[in-house]
C-alpha positions in Angstrom: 86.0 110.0 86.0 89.3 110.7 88.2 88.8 106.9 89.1 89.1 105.7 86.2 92.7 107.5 85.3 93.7 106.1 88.8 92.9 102.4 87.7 94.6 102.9 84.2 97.7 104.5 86.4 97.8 101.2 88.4 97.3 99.0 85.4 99.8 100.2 83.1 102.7 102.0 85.5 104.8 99.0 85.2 104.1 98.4 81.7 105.3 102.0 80.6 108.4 101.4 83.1 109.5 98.7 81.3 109.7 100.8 78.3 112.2 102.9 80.0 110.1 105.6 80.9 108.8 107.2 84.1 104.4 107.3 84.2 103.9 111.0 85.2 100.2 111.3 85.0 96.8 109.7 83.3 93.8 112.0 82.7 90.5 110.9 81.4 88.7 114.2 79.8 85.8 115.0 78.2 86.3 117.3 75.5 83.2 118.1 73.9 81.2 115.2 73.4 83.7 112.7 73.2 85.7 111.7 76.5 89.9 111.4 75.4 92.5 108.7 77.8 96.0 110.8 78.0 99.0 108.8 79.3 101.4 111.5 80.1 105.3 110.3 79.9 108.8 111.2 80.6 112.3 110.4 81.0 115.5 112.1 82.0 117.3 113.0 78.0 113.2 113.4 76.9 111.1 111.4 75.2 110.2 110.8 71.8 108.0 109.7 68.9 109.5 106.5 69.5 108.6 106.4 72.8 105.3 107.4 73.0 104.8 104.9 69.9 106.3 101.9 72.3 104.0 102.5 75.1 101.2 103.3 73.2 101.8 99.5 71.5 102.8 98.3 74.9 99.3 99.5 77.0 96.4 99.2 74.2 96.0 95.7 75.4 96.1 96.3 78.7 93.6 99.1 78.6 91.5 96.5 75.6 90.9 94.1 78.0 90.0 96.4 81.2 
């Protein structure tokens, strides 16, 4: 599924820029049965709940719709 993480990477790194926050790495992993999308995110003072919450928010409809 390493293609898929590259697509969501392409679809959403200027999305989560705009957020004021750098796109460090998607993985798509299957953990037992279930398969689990994990945006990984950073930024220079760290990030926080707040952070993660507003890109969370700003990508669901980008990944809804692809």
């Amino acid at each position: 599924m390493a293609n898929a993480a590259e697509k969501v990477f392409s679809l959403i790194k200027e999305t989560v820029e705009a957020q004021g926050v750098e796109l460090w790495d998607v993985r798509f992993l299957k953990e037992g049965a279930s398969w689990y999308l994990r945006v990984f995110i950073d930024k220079e003072d760290g990030i926080s709940i707040d952070n993660c919450t507003d890109v969370s928010h700003a990508i669901d409809p980008i990944i809804d719709e692809a």
